[in-house]
N, CA, C and O of each residue as an XYZ file, in Angstrom:
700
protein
N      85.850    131.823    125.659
C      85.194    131.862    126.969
C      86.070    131.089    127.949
O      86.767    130.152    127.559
N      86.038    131.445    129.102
C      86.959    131.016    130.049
C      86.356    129.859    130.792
O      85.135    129.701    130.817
N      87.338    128.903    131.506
C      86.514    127.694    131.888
C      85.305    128.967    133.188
O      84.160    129.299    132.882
N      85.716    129.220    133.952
C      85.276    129.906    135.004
C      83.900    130.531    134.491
O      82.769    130.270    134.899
N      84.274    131.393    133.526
C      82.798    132.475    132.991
C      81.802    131.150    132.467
O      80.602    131.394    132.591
N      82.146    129.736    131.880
C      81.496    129.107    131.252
C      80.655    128.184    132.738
O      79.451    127.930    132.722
N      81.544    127.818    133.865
C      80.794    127.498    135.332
C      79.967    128.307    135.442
O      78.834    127.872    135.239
N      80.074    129.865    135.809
C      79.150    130.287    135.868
C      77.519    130.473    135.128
O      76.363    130.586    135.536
N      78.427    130.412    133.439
C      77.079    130.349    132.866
C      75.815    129.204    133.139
O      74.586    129.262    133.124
N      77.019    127.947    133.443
C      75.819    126.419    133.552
C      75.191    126.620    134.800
O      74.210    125.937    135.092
N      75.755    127.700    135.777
C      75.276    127.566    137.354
C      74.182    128.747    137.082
O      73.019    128.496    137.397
N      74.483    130.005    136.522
C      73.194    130.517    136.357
C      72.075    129.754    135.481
O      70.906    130.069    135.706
N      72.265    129.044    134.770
C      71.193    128.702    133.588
C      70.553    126.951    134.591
O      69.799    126.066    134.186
N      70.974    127.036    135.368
C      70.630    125.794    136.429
C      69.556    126.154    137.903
O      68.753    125.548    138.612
N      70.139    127.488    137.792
C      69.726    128.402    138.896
C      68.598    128.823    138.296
O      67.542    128.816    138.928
N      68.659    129.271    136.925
C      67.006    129.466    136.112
C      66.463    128.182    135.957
O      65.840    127.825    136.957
N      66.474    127.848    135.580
C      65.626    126.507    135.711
C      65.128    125.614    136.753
O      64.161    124.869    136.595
N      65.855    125.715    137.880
C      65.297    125.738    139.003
C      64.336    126.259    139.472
O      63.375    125.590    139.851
N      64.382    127.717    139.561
C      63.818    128.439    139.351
C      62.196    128.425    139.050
O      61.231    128.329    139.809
N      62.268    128.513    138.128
C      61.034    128.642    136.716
C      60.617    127.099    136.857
O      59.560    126.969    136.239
N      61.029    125.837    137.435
C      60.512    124.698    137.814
C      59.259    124.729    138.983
O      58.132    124.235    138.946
N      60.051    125.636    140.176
C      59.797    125.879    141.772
C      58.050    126.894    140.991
O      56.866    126.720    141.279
N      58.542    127.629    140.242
C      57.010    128.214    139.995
C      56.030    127.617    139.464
O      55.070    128.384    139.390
N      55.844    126.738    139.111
C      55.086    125.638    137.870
C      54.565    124.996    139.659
O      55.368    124.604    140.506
N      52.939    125.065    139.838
C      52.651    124.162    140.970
C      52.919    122.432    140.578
O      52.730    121.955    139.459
N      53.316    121.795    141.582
C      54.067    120.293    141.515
C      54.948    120.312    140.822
O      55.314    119.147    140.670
N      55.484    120.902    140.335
C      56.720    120.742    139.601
C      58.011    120.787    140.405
O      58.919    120.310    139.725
N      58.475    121.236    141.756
C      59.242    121.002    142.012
C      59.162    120.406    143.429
O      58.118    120.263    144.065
N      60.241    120.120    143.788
C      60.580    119.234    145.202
C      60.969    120.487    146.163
O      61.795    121.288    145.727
N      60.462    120.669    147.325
C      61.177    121.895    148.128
C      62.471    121.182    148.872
O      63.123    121.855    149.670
N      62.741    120.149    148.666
C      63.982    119.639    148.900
C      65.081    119.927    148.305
O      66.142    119.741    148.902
N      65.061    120.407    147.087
C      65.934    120.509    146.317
C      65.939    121.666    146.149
O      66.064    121.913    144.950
N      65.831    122.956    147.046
C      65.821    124.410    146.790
C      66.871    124.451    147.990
O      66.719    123.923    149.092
N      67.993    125.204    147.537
C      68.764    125.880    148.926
C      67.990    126.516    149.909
O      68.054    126.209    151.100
N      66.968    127.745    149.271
C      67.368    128.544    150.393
C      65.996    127.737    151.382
O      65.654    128.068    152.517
N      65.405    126.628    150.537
C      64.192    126.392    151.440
C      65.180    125.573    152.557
O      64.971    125.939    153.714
N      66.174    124.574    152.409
C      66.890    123.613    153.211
C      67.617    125.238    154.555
O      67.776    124.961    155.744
N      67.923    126.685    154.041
C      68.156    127.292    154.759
C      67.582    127.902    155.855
O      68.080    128.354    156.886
N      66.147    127.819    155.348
C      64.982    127.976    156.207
C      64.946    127.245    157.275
O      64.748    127.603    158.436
N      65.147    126.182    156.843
C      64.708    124.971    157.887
C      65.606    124.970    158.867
O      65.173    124.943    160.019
N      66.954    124.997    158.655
C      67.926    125.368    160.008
C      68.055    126.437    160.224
O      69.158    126.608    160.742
N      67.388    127.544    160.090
C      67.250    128.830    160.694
C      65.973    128.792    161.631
O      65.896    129.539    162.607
N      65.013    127.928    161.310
C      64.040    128.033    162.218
C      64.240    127.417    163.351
O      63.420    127.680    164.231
N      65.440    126.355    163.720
C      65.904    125.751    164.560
C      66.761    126.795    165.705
O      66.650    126.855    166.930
N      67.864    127.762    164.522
C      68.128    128.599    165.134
C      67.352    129.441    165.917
O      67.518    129.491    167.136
N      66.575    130.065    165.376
C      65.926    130.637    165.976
C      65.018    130.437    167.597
O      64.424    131.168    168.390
N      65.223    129.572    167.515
C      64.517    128.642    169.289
C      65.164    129.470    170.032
O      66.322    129.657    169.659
N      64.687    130.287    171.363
C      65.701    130.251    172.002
C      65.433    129.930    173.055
O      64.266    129.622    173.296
N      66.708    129.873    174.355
C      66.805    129.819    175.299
C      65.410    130.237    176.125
O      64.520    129.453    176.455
N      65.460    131.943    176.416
C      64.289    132.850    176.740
C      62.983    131.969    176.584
O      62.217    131.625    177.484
N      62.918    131.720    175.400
C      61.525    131.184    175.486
C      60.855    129.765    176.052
O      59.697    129.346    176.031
N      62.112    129.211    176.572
C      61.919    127.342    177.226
C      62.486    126.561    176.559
O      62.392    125.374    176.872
N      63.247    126.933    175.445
C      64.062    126.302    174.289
C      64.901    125.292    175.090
O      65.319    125.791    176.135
N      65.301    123.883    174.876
C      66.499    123.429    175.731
C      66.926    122.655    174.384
O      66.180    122.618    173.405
N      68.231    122.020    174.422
C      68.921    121.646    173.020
C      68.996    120.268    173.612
O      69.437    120.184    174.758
N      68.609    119.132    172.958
C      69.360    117.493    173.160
C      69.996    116.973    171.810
O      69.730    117.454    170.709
N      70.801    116.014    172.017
C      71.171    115.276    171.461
C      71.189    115.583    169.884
O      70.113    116.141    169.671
N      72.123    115.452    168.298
C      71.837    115.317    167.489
C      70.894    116.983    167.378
O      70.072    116.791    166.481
N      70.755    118.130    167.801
C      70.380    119.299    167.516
C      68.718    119.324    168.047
O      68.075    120.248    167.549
N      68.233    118.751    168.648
C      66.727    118.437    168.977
C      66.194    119.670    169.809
O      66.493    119.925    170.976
N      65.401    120.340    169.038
C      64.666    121.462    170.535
C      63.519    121.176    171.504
O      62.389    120.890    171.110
N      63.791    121.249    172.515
C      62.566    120.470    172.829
C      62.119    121.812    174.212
O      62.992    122.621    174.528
N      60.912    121.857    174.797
C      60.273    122.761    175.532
C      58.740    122.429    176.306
O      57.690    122.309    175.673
N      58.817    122.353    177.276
C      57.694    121.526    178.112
C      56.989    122.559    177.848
O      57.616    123.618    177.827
N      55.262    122.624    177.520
C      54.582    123.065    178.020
C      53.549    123.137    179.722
O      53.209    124.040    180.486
N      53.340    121.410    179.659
C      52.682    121.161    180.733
C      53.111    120.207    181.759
O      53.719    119.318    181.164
N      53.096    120.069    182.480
C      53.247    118.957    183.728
C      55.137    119.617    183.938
O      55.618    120.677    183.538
N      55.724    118.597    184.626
C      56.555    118.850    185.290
C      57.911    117.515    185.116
O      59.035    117.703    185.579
N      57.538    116.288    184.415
C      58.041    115.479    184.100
C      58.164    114.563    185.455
O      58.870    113.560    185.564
N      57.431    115.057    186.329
C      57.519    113.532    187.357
C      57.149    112.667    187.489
O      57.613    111.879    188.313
N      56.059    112.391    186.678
C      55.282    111.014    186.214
C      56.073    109.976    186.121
O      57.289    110.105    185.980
N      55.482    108.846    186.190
C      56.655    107.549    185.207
C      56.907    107.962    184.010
O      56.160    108.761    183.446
N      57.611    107.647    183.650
C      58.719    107.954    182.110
C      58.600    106.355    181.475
O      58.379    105.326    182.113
N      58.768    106.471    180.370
C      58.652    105.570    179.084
C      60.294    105.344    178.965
O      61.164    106.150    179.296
N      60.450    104.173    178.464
C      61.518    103.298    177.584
C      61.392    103.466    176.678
O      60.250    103.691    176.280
N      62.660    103.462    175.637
C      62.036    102.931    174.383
C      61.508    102.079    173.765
O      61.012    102.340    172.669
N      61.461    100.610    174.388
C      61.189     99.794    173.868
C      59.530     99.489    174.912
O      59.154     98.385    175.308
N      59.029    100.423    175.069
C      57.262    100.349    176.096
C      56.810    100.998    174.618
O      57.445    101.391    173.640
N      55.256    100.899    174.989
C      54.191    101.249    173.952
C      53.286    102.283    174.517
O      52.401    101.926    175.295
N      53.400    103.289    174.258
C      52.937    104.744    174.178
C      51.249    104.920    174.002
O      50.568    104.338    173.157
N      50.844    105.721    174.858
C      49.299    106.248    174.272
C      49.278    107.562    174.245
O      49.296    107.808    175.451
N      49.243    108.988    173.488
C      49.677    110.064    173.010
C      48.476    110.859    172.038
O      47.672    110.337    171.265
N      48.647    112.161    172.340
C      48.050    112.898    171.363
C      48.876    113.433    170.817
O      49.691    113.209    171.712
N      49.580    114.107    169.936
C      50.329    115.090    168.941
C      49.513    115.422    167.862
O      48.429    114.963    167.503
N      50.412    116.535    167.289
C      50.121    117.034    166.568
C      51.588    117.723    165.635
O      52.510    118.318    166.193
N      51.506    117.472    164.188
C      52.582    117.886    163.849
C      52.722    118.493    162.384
O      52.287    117.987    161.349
N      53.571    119.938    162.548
C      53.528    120.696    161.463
C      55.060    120.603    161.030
O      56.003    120.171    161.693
N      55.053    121.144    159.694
C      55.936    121.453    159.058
C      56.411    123.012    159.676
O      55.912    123.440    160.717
N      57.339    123.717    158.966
C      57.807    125.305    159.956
C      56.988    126.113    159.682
O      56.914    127.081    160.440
N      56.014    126.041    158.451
C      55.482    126.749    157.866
C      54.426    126.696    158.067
O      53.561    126.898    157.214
N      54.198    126.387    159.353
C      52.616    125.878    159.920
C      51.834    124.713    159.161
O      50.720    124.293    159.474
N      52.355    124.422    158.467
C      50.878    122.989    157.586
C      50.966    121.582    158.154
O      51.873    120.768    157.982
N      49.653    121.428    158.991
C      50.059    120.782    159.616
C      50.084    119.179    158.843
O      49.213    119.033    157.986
N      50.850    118.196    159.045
C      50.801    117.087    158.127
C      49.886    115.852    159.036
O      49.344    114.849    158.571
N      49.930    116.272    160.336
C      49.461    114.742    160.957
C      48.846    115.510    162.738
O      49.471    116.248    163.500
N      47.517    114.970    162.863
C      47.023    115.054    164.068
C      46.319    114.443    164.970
O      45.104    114.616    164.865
N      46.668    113.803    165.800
C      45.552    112.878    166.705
C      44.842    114.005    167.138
O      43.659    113.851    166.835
N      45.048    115.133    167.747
C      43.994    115.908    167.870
C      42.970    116.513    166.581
O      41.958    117.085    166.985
N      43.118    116.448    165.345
C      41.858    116.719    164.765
C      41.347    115.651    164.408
O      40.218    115.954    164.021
N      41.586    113.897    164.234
C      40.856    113.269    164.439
C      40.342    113.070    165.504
O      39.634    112.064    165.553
N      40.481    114.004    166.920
C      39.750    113.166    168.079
C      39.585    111.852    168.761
O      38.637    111.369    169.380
N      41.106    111.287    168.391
C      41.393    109.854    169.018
C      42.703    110.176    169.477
O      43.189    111.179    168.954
N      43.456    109.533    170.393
C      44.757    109.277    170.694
C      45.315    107.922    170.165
O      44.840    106.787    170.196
N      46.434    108.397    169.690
C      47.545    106.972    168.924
C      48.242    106.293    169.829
O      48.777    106.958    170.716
N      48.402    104.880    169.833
C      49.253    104.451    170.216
C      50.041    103.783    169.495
O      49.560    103.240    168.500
N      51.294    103.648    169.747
C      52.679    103.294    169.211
C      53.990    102.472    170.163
O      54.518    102.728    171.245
N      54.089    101.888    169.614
C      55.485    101.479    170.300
C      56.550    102.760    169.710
O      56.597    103.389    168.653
N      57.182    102.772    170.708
C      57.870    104.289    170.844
C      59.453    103.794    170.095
O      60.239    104.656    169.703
N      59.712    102.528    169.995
C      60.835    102.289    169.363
C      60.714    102.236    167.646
O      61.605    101.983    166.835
N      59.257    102.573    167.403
C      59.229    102.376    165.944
C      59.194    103.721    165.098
O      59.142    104.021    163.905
N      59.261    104.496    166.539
C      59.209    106.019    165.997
C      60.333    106.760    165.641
O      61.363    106.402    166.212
N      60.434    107.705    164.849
C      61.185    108.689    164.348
C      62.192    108.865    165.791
O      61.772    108.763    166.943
N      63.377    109.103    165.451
C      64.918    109.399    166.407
C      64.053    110.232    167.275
O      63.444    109.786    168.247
N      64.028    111.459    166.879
C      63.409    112.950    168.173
C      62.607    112.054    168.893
O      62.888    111.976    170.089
N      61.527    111.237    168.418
C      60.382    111.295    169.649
C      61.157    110.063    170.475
O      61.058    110.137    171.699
N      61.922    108.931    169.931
C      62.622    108.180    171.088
C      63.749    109.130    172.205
O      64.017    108.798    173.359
N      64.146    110.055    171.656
C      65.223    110.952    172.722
C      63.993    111.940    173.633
O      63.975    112.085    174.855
N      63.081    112.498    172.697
C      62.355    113.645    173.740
C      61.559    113.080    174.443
O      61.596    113.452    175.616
N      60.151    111.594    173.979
C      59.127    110.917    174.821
C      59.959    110.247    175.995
O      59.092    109.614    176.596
N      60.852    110.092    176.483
C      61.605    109.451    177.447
C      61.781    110.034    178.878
O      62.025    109.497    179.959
N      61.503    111.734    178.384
C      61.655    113.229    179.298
C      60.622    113.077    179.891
O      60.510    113.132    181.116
N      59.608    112.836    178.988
C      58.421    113.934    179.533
C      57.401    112.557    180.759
O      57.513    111.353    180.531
N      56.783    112.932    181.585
C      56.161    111.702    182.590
C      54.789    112.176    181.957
O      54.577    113.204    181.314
N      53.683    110.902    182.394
C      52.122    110.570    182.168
C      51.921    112.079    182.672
O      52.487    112.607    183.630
N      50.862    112.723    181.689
C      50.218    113.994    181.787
C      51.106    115.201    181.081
O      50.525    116.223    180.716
N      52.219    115.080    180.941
C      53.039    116.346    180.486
C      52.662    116.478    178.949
O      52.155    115.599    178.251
N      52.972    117.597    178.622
C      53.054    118.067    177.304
C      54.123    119.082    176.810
O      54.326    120.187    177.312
N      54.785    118.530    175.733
C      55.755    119.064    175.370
C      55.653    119.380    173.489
O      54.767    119.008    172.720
N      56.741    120.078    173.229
C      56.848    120.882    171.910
C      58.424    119.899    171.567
O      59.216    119.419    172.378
N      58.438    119.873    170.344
C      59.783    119.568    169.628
C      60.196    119.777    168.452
O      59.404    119.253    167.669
N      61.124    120.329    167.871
C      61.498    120.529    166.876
C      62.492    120.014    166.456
O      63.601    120.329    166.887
N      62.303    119.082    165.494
C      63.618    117.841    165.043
C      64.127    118.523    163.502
O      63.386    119.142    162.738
N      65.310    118.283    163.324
C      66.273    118.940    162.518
C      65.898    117.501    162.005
O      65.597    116.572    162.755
N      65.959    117.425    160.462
C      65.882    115.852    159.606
C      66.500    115.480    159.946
O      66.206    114.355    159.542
N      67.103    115.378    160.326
C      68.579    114.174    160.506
C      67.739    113.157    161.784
O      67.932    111.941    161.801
N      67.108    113.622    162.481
C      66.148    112.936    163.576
C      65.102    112.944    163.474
O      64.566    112.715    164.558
N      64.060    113.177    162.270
C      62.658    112.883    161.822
C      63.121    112.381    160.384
O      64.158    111.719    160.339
N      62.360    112.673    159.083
C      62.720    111.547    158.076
C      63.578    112.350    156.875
O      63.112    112.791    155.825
N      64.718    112.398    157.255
C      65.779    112.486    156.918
C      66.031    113.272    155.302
O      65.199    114.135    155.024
N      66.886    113.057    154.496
C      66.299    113.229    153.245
C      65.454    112.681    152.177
O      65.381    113.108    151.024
N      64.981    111.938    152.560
C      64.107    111.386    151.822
C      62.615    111.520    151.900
O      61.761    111.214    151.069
N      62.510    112.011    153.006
C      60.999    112.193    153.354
C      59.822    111.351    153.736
O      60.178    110.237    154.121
N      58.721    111.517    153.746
C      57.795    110.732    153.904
C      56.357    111.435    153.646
O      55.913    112.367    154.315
N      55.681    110.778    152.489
C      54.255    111.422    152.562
C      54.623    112.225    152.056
O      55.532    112.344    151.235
N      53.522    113.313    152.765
C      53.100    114.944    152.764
C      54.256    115.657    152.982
O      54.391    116.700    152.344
N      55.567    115.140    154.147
C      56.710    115.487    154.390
C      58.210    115.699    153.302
O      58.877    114.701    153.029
N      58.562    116.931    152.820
C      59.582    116.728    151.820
C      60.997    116.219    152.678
O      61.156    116.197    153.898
N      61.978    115.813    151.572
C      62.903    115.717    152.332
C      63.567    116.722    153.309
O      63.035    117.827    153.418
N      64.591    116.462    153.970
C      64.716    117.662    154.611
C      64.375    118.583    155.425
O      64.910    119.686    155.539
N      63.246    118.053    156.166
C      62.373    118.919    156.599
C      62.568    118.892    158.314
O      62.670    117.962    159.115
N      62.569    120.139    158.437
C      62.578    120.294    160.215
C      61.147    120.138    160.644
O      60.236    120.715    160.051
N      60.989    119.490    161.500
C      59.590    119.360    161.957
C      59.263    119.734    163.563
O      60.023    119.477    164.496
N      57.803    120.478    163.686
C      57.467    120.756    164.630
C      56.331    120.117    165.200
O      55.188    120.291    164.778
N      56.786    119.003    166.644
C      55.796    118.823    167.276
C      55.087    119.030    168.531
O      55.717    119.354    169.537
N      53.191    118.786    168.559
C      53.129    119.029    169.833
C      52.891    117.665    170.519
O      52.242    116.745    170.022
N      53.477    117.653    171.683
C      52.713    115.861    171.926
C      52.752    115.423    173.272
O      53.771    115.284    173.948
N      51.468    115.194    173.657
C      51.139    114.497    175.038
C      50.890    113.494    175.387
O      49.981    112.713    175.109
N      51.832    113.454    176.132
C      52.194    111.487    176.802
C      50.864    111.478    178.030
O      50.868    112.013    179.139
N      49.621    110.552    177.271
C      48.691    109.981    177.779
C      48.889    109.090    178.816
O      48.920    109.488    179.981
N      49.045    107.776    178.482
C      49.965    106.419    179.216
C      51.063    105.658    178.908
O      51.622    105.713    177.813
N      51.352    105.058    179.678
C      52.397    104.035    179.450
C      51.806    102.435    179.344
O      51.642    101.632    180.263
N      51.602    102.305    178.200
C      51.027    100.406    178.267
C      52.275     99.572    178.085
O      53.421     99.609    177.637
N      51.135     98.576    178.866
C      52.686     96.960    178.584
C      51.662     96.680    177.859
O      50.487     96.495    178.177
N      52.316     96.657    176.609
C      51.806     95.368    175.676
C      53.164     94.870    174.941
O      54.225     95.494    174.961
N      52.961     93.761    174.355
C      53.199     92.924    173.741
C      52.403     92.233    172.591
O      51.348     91.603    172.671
N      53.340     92.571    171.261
C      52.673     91.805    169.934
C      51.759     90.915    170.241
O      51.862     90.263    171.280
N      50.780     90.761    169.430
C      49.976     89.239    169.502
C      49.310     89.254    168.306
O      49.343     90.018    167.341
N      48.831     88.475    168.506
C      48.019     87.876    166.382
C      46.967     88.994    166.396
O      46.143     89.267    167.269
N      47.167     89.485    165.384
C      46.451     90.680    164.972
C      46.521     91.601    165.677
O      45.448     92.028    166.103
N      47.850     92.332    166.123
C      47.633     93.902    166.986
C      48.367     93.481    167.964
O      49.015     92.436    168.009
N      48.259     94.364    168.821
C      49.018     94.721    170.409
C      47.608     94.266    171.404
O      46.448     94.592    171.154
N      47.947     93.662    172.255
C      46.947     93.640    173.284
C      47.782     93.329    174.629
O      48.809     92.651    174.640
N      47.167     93.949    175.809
C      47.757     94.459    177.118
C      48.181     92.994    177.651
O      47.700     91.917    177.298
N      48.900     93.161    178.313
C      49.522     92.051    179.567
C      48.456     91.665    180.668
O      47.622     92.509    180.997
N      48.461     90.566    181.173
C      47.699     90.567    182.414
C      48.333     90.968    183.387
O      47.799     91.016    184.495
């Protein structure tokens, strides 16, 4: 057997087992499937222009739905009050202030790369869409419900802009 025919054999018999893993429910990681990691930057591709698509930084899609961005604008280092909502490509969604019916707040510097480059755009009242390539949401490693690798789609509306500042037990506003 030739070194070559014998690569191939370990790459098909790797490729089965992969395989036949991915079918077994929990048994596999969708991180570790090519063509799922191909998916995920094809759905990026796929954005386009036509539809409000605009490209930032690091591959980021981002697309206003509402307002106009003339509001005050956020820093990164201000503390955010926001609704989102956010799916995987495949529609499931992993996380929503809108189906709990509360809005989150966050300091915006503790957040994932995309939302410090895109929440910076958008002013009080707007609503916008984003789609972060991992490399600017959680990377390969994942998080949660989130596999590695994963392009993520969000929706998210910049409520207010608070001054706060840490204090013993929580964030509470400035005078």
């Amino acid at each position: 057997m030739t070194r070559t025919a014998l690569i191939a054999g370990m790459a098909w018999v790797a490729a089965l087992g992969a395989s036949m893993a991915s079918a077994q429910p929990g048994a596999a990681d969708p991180s570790q499937d090519a063509a799922w990691h191909n998916k995920q930057s094809l759905a990026l591709a796929q954005l386009k222009a036509s539809d409000g698509w605009q490209w930032m930084e690091g591959g980021l899609r981002w697309r206003r739905n509402k307002g106009d961005g003339s509001g005050r604008h956020p820093k990164v280092s201000d503390v955010i009050e926001l609704n989102y909502a956010g799916t995987l490509i495949d529609g499931t969604e992993f996380d929503s202030t809108y189906a709990r019916n509360e809005p989150a707040i966050f300091p915006l510097g503790a957040l994932i790369p995309a939302w410090q480059l895109a929440v910076p755009m958008m002013g009080i009242g707007d609503t916008i869409e984003i789609a972060a390539p991992a490399d600017l949401a959680y990377g390969t490693d994942g998080k949660g419900p989130i596999p590695g690798g994963a392009t993520l789609l969000f929706k998210i509306e910049l409520m207010d802009i608070l001054n706060k500042e840490p204090a013993r037990g929580g964030w509470s506003v400035d005078p």
